[in-house]
Every structure is written in structure tokens, then in C-alpha cells.
One Martini backbone bead per residue (centre of mass of N, CA, C, O) as a GRO file, in nm:
protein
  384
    1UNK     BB    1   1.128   2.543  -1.575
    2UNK     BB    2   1.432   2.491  -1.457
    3UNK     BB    3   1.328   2.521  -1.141
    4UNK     BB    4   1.099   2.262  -1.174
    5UNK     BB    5   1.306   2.025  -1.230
    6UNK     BB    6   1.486   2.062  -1.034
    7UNK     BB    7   1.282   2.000  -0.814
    8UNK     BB    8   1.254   1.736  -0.864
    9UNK     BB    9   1.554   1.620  -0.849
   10UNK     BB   10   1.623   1.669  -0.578
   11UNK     BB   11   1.402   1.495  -0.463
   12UNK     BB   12   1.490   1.222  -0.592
   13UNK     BB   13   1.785   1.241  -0.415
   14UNK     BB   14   1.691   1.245  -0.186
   15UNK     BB   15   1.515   1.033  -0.143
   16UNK     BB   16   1.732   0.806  -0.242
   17UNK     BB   17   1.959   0.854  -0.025
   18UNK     BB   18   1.759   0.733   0.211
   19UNK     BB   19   1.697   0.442   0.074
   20UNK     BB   20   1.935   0.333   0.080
   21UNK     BB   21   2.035   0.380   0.395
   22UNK     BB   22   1.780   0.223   0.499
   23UNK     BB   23   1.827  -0.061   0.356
   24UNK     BB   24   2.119  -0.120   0.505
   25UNK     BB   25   2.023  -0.079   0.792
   26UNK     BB   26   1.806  -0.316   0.772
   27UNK     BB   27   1.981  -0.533   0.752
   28UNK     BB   28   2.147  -0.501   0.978
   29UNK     BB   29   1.933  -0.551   1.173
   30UNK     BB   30   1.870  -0.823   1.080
   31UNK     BB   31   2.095  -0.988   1.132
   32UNK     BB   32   2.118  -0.822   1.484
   33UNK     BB   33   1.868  -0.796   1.598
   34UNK     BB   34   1.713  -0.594   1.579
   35UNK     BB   35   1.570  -0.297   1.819
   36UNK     BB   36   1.390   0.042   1.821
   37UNK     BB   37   1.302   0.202   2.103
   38UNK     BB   38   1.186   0.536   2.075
   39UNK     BB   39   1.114   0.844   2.256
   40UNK     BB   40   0.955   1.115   2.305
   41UNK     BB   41   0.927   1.435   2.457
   42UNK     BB   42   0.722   1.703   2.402
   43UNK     BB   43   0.531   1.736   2.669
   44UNK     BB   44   0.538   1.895   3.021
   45UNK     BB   45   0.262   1.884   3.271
   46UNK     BB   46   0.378   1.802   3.557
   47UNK     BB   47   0.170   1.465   3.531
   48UNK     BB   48   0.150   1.572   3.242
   49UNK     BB   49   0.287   1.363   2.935
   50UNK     BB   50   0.382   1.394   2.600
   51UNK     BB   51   0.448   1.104   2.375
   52UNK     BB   52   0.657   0.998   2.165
   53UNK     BB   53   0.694   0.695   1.931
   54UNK     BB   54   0.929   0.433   1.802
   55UNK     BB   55   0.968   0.213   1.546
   56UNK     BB   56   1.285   0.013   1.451
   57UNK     BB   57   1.312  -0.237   1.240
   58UNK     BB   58   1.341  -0.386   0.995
   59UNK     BB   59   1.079  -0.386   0.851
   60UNK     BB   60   1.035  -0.063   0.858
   61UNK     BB   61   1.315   0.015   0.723
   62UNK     BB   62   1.215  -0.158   0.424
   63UNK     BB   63   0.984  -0.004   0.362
   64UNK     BB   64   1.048   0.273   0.372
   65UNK     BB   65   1.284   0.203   0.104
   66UNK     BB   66   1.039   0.195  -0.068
   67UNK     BB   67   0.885   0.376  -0.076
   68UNK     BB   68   1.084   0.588  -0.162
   69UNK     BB   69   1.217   0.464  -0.420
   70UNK     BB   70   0.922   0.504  -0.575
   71UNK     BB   71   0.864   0.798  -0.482
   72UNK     BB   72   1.144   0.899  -0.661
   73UNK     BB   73   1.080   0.779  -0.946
   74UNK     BB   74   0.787   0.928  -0.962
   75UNK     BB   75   0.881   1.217  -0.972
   76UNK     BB   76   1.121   1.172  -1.209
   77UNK     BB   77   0.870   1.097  -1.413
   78UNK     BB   78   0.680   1.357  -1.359
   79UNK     BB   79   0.849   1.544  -1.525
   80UNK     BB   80   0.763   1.459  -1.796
   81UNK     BB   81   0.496   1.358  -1.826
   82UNK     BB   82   0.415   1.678  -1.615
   83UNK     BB   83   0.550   1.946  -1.794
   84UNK     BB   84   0.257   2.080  -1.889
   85UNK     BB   85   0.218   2.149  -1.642
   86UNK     BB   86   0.172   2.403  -1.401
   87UNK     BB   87   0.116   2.219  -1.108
   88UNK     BB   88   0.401   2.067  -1.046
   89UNK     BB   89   0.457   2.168  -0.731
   90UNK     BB   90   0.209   2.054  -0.597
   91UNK     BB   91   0.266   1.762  -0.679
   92UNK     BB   92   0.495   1.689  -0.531
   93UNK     BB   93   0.424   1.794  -0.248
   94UNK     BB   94   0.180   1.607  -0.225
   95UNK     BB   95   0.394   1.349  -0.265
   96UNK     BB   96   0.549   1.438   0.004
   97UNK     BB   97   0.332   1.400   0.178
   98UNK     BB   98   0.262   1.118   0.174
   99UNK     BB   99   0.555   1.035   0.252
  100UNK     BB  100   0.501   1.109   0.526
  101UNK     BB  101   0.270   0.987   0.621
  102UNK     BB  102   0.377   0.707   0.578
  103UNK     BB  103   0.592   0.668   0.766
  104UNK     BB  104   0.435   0.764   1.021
  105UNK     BB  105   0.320   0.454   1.009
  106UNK     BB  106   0.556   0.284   1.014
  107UNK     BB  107   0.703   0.402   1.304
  108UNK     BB  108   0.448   0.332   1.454
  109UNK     BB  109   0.343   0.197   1.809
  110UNK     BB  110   0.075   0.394   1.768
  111UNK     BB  111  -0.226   0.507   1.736
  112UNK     BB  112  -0.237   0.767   1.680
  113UNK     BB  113   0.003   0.831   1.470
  114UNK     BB  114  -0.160   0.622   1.284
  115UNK     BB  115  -0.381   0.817   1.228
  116UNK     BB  116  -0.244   0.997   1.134
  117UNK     BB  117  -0.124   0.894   0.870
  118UNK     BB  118  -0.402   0.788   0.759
  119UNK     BB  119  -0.512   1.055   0.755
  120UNK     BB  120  -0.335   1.138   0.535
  121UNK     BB  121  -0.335   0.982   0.349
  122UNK     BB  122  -0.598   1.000   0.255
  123UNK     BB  123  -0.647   1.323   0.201
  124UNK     BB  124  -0.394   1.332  -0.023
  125UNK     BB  125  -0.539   1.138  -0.216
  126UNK     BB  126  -0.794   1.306  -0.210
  127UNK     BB  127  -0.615   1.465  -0.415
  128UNK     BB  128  -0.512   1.313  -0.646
  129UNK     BB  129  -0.747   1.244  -0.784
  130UNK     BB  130  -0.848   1.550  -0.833
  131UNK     BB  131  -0.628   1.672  -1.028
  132UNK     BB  132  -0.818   1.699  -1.276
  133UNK     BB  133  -1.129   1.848  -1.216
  134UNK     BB  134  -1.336   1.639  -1.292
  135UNK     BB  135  -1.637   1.506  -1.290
  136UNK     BB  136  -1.507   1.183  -1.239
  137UNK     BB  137  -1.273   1.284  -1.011
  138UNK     BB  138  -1.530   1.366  -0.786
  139UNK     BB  139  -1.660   1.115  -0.766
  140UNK     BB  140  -1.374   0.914  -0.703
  141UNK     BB  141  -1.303   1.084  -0.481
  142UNK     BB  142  -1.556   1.023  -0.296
  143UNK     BB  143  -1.546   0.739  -0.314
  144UNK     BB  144  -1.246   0.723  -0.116
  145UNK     BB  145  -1.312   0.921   0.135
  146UNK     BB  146  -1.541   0.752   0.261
  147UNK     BB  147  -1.398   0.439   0.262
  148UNK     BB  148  -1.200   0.554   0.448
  149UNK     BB  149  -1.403   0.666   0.689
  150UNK     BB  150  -1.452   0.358   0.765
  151UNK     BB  151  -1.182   0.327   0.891
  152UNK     BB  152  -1.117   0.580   1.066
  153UNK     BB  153  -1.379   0.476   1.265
  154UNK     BB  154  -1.262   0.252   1.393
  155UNK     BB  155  -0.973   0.336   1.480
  156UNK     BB  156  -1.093   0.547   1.682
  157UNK     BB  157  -1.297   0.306   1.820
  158UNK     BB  158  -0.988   0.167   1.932
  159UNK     BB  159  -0.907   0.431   2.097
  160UNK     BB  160  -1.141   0.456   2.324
  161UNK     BB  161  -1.111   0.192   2.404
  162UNK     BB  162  -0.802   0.180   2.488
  163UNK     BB  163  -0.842   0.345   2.739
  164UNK     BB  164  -0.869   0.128   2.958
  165UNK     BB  165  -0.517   0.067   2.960
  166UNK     BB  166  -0.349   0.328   2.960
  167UNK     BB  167  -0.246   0.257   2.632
  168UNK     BB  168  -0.156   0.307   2.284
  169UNK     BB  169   0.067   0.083   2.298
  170UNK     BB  170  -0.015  -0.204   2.148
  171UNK     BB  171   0.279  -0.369   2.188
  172UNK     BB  172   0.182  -0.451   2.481
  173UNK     BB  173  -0.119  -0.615   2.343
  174UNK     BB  174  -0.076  -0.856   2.157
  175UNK     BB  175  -0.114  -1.104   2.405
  176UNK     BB  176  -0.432  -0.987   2.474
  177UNK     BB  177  -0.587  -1.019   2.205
  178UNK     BB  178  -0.597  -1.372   2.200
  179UNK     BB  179  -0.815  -1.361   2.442
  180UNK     BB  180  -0.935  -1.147   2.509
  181UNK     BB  181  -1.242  -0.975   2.439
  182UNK     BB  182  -1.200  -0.680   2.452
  183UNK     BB  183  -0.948  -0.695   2.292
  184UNK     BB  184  -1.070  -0.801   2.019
  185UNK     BB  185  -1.220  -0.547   1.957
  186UNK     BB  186  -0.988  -0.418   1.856
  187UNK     BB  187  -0.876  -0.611   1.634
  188UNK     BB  188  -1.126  -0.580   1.447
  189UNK     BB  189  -1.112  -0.255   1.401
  190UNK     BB  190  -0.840  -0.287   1.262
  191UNK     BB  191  -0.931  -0.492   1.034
  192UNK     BB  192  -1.144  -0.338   0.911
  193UNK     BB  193  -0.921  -0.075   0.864
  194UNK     BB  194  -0.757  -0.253   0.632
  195UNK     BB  195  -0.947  -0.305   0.466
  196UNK     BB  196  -1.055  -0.041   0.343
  197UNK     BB  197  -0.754   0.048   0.249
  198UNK     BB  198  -0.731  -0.280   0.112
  199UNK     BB  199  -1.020  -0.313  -0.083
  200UNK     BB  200  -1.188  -0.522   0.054
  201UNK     BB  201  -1.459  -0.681   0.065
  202UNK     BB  202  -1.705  -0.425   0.037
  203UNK     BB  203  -1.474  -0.201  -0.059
  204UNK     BB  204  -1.333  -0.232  -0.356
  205UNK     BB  205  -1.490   0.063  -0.549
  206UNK     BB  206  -1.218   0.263  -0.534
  207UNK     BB  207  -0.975   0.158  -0.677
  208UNK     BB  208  -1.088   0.176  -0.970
  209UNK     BB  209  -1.194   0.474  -0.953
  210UNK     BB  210  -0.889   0.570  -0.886
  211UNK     BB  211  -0.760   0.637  -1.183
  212UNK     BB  212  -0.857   0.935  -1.208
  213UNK     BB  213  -0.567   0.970  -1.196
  214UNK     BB  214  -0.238   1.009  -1.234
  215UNK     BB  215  -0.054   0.800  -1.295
  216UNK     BB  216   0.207   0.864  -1.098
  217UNK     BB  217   0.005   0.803  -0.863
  218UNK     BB  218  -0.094   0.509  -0.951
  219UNK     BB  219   0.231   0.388  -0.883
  220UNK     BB  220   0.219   0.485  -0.602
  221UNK     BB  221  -0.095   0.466  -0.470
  222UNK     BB  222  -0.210   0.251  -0.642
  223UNK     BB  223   0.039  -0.010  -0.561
  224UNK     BB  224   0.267   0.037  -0.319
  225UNK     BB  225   0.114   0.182  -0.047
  226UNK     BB  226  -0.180   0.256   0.032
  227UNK     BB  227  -0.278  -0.046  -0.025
  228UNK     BB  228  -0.063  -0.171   0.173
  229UNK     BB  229  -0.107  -0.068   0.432
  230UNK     BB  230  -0.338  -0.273   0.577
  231UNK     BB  231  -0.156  -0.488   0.583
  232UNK     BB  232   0.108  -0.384   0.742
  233UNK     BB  233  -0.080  -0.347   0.990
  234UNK     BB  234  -0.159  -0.684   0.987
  235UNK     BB  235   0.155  -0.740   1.055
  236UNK     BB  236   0.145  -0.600   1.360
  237UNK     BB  237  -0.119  -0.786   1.424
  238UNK     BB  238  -0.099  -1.059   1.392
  239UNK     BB  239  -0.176  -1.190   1.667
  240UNK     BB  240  -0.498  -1.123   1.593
  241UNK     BB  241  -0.508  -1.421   1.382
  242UNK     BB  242  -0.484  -1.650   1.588
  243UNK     BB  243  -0.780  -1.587   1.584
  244UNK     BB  244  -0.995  -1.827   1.438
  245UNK     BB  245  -1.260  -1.624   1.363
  246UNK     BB  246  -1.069  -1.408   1.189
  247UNK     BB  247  -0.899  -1.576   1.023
  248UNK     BB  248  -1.149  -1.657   0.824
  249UNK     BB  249  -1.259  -1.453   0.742
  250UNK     BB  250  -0.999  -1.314   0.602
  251UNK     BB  251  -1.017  -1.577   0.387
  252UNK     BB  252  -1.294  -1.527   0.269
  253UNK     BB  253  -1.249  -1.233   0.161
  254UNK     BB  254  -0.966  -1.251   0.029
  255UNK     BB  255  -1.077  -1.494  -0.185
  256UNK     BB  256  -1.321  -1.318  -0.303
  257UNK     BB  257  -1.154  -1.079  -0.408
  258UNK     BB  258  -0.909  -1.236  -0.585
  259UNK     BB  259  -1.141  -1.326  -0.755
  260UNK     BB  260  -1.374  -1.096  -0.868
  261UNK     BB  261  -1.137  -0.948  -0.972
  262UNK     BB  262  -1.012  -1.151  -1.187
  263UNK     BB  263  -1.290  -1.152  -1.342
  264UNK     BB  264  -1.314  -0.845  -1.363
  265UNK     BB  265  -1.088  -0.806  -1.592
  266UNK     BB  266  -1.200  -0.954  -1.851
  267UNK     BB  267  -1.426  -0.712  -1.879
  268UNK     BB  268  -1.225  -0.489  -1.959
  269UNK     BB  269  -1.033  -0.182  -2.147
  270UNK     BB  270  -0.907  -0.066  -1.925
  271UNK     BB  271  -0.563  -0.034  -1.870
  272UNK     BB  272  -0.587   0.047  -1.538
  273UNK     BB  273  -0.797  -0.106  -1.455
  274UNK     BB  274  -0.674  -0.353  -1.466
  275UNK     BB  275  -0.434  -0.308  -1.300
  276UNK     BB  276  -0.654  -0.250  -1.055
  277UNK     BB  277  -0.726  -0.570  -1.050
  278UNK     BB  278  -0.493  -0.698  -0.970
  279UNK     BB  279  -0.420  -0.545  -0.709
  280UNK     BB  280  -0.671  -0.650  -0.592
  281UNK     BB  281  -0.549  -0.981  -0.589
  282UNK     BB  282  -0.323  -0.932  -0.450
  283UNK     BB  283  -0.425  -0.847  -0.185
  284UNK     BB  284  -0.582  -1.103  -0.154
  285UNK     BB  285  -0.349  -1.267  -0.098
  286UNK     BB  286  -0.208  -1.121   0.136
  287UNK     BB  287  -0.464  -1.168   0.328
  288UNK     BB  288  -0.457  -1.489   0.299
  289UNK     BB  289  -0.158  -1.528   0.416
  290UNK     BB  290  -0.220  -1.410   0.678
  291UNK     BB  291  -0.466  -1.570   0.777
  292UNK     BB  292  -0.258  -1.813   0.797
  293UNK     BB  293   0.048  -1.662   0.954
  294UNK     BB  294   0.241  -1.508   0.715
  295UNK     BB  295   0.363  -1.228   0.754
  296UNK     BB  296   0.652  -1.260   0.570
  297UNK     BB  297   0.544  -1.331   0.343
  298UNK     BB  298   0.305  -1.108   0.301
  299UNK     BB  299   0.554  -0.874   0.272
  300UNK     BB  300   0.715  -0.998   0.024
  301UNK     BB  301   0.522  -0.967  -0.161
  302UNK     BB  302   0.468  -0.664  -0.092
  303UNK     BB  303   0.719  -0.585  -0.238
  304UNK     BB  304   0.768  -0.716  -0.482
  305UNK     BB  305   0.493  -0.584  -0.583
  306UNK     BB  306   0.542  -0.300  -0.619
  307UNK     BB  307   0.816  -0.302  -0.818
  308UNK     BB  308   0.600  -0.420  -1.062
  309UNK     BB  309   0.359  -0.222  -1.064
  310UNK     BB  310   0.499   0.059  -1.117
  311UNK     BB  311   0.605  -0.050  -1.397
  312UNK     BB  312   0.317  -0.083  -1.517
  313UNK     BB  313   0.216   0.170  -1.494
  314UNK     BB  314   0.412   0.348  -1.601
  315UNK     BB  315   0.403   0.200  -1.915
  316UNK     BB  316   0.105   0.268  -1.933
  317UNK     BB  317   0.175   0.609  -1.934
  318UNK     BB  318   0.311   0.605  -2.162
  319UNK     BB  319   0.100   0.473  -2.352
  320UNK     BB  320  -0.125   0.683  -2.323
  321UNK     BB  321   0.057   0.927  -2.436
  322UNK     BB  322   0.120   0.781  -2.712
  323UNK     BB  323  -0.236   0.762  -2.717
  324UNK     BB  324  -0.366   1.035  -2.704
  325UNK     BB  325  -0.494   0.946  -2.397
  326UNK     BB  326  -0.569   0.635  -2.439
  327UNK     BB  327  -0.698   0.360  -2.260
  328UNK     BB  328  -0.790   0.160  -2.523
  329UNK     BB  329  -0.675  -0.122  -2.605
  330UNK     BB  330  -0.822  -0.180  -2.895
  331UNK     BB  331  -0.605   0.055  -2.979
  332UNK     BB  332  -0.331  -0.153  -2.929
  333UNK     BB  333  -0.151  -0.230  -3.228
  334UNK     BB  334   0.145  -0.270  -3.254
  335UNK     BB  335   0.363  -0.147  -3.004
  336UNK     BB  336   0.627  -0.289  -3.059
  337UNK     BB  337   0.704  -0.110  -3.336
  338UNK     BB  338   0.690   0.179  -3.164
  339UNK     BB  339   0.778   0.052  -2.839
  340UNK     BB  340   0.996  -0.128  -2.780
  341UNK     BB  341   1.083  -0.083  -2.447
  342UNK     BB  342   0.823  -0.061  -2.317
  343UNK     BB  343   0.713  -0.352  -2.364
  344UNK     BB  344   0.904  -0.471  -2.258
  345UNK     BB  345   0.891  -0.407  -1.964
  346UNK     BB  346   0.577  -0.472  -1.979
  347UNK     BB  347   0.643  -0.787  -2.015
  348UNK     BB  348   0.829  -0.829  -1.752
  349UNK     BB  349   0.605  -0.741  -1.520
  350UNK     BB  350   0.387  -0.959  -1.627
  351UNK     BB  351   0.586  -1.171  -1.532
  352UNK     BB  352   0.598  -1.139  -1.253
  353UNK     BB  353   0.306  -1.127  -1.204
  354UNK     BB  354   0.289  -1.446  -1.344
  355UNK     BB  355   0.544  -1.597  -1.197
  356UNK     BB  356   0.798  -1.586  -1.339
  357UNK     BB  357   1.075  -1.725  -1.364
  358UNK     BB  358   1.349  -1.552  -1.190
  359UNK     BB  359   1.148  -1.327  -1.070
  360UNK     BB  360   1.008  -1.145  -0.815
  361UNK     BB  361   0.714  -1.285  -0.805
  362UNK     BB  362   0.771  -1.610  -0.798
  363UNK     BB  363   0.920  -1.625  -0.495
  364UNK     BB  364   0.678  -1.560  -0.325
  365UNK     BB  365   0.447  -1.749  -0.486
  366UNK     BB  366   0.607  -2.044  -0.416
  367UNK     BB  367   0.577  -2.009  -0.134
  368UNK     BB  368   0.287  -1.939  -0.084
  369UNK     BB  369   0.198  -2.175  -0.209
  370UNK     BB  370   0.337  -2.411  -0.047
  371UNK     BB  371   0.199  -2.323   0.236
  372UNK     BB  372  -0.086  -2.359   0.116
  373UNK     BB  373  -0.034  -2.676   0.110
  374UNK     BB  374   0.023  -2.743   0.434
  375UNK     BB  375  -0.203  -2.566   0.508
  376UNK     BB  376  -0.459  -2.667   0.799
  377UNK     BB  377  -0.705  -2.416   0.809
  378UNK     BB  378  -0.794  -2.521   0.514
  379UNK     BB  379  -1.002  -2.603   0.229
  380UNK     BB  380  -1.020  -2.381   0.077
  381UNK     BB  381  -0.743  -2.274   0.023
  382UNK     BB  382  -0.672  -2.495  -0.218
  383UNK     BB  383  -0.861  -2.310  -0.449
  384UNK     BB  384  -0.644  -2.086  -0.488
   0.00000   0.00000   0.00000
């Protein structure tokens, strides 16, 4: 067993000195309006040359600093969590497989490279639902799978499509999709492939099914990463939401998606369900701040929400872990005086959910409110 807490622990270190090391980066970066764009020749053949790119600028380098550093606190808490595990050495392998896939996502400026990372994201997700092997977590992996395949189908015919232009490197071509039409069916099939991802309606209803994952999946995967990534794309591809017919869909389906998880949320006992529901609410508010043209807005939203999502999670798990088990609120009276500090946590996090002055969520919600009593893209935007 001290093999296995090691093996935890190397990877916890590990990570979190990358993502310290890459947010001070990213500062910098920030500061100095830096931009790399790396190059790497893989394999060439005569006139035909493989080549890799890498995009670097402050955005990436501080994505990747939050991912990796939620997924080493998620590895550090899954220590104790799952150590009745037999298999947790496959658990944490898989949580690293994942926290690469999502890298290879962040720092692509190419759609190839984007498909690899997209579709290691499913398919690791689509392992770690299943990771309890039984009947719920078959279904709702199954239905994880398929919503995620019509995203990837997407991006496919969209890397096809781009065929015509002579590079898949999008970010040459981010001011002719605003104008081209035909280079708008691009931007429409990333958009198509980022709700898939990011669980807007009609996309929905996988997102509360993965819960059937181990929570500390759900702490990593569906609160602060997978469920981002589309957001994420949708910042890269922003100039295609300049088109006005394009803006208005995505802020129709963002503010619908926002709306009916919260209506859903009122209605559930399940504690996991619920906070998949709000994360849910949450991605709907990114989408639909992103569909109004405030992409760093949408961005910043999306890190505070990780932090404090994550920890909702957490807190979820330990309260779950013991309840022998048990996910209905319903059983769960009078838990701040046997977890008090649980509590407190988990209090915490849900006060930063609902932008309690001078947390996390606030500084970011009282801007987006801001932005949208300005923003005159929409009368629907009031209603929000």
C-alpha cells in the first residue's frame, strides 16, 4: 500500500510544480503581451513535411495552471478517498491520461492536434464513468460516449472542410470566418462540436448522468476540465461569434440551458445531480457572456468556477463517503455538528456559487451582470 500513496503523492508534486511554475509564466506573459508559436517538424518526406505547433500565450499557460492544479489536489484527495481501491493505481494513470489530453487541447492552434486531445478527453472520460463497472455507470457511460461522438463528428467534418484552404492552423483564418460563407460552416460545426461538449441543450443530459463516476472524477471532470474544454474552443474560435446570426443562436440555447438546469436542479434529492446541475447553469452563463463577445470575460468566469466547483465536489464526497454511501439529501440533518469543517467548506463554496461579495464567484458574476445591463446585442440578455 505505501507503493501506492507514493505513487499518489510523486504524481500530486509533480503536478502542482508545473502548474505554480506555469502561472507565474503566465504573468508574465500577461504582462509582456508575449506570444509563442513553436513549430516542430516531425517527419519530412521530400516535399511533404509533418509538422507539429504549439500556441503559447498568457490564456494557455493559465488554463493549463488550473487544470493541472485541480487535478493534483483531485489525485492528492483520491489518496484517501479511493484507498480501499484495489485499482487505484489504473485511477490515478487514467487522471493523468486525461490531464494530457486536456494540455494537448490547450495548446493547440490546430484542428488535427485538437481532434487528438478532444477525443482523448471522450474516451478517458468515457473510462472513468465506468470505472465502477455496473449496470447505472454502463448506461450513463454509454450516453457520455454517443453525446461526445456527435461533437467529434463535428469537428471531423470541419477538419475535412478546412481541407480546401491548405492549413488546419484555424488561427490564420479567424478573420475570413466572419465574412466567408463558406468558411462560416467552419465556425458553425466548432460551435456545434463545443456545445456537445460543454452540454448545452439539446446536448444536456449526459452531463448529470456521468455522475455515476467516483466523485473525485466528477471534482476533476465534470466541474472544472471536460466540461470547460468547449467553452475554452469557443474562446479560441471568438471572431466566429461576431457573426450576428451565429451570436444570437448561442445566447438563445445558453440562456435556455441556464434556465431549465436551474428549474432542474429544485427538483432533485440526488447531491451529486444537484451540483451537476448547477455546473450546468454555470456553463449556460459562460456561453451565453461568450455569445455577447466578452470572451475574457467567459474565461475568467471559467477559472473561478473551477476553484470553487471543485471544492463543491470534494466536500460532496467526504459528506457522501460518510453517509455510508448514501447521496439523498434528505437523509443528511444536522452534518455541521458531526463535519464541521466539511460544512464550513462546503458553505463556503456554495456562498462563492451564489457571488457572495468578496469570493471568487462574485468578482466575475457582478462583471458579467455589468457587461449584460450594457450589452445592447440582446433584449432576451435582460431576462438573464
Amino acid at each position: 500500500m505505501n507503493y501506492l500513496v507514493n505513487y499518489c503523492k510523486i504524481s500530486f508534486y509533480f503536478l502542482m510544480s508545473i502548474s505554480l511554475s506555469l502561472f507565474l509564466i503566465s504573468l508574465k506573459f500577461l504582462l509582456m503581451d508575449l506570444v509563442y508559436f513553436i513549430e516542430w517538424e516531425i517527419l519530412s518526406l521530400q516535399s511533404m513535411s509533418i509538422v507539429m505547433t504549439f500556441l503559447f500565450d498568457w490564456m494557455s499557460l493559465m488554463f493549463m495552471s488550473f487544470v493541472l492544479l485541480i487535478s493534483s489536489l483531485v489525485i492528492f484527495y483520491s489518496n484517501q478517498y479511493m484507498e480501499e481501491d484495489y485499482n487505484i493505481n489504473r485511477f490515478i494513470l487514467l487522471v493523468l491520461m486525461f490531464v494530457m489530453s486536456m494540455m494537448m487541447l490547450i495548446i493547440s492552434p490546430n484542428l488535427i492536434s485538437i481532434l487528438l486531445g478532444w477525443d482523448g478527453l471522450g474516451l478517458v472520460s468515457y473510462c472513468l464513468v465506468i470505472y465502477f463497472q455496473n449496470v447505472k455507470s454502463y448506461n450513463a457511460g454509454m450516453l457520455t460516449a454517443l453525446s461526445n461522438r456527435i461533437g467529434d463528428v463535428a469537428l471531423l467534418l470541419a477538419i475535412a472542410w478546412m481541407l480546401n484552404y491548405g492549413s488546419w492552423n484555424y488561427i490564420f483564418y479567424l478573420d475570413m470566418m466572419k465574412n466567408n460563407i463558406e468558411m462560416m460552416i467552419i465556425g458553425g460545426l466548432v460551435m456545434l462540436a463545443a456545445m456537445t461538449k460543454s452540454a448545452q441543450i439539446p446536448f444536456s443530459s449526459w452531463l448529470p448522468a456521468a455522475m455515476a463516476a467516483p466523485t473525485p472524477v466528477s471534482a476533476l471532470v465534470h466541474s472544472s476540465t471536460l466540461v470547460t474544454a468547449g467553452v475554452y474552443l469557443l474562446i479560441r474560435f471568438n471572431d466566429v461569434l461576431m457573426n450576428w446570426w451565429m451570436a444570437q443562436f448561442l445566447l438563445l440555447v445558453s440562456g435556455l440551458t441556464m434556465f431549465m438546469a436551474g428549474l432542474g436542479a429544485n427538483f432533485e434529492f440526488d447531491l451529486k445531480k444537484i451540483i451537476a446541475l448547477s455546473t450546468l447553469s454555470q456553463l449556460g452563463l459562460m456561453m451565453s457572456i461568450l455569445s455577447m463577445g466578452f470572451y475574457k470575460l467567459a474565461f475568467f468566469h471559467l477559472l473561478t468556477h473551477a476553484l470553487f466547483k471543485a471544492l463543491l465536489f470534494m466536500c460532496a464526497g467526504s459528506i457522501i463517503h460518510n453517509m455510508k454511501n448514501s447521496q439523498d439529501i434528505r437523509m443528511m440533518g444536522s452534518l455541521s455538528m458531526s463535519m464541521p469543517l466539511t460544512c464550513s467548506c462546503f458553505n463556503v463554496a456554495n456562498l462563492a456559487l451564489c457571488g457572495m461579495p468578496f469570493l471568487a464567484g462574485f468578482y466575475s458574476k457582478d462583471l458579467i451582470l455589468e457587461m449584460v445591463m450594457l450589452s445592447y446585442v440582446n433584449v432576451f440578455s435582460f431576462f438573464l
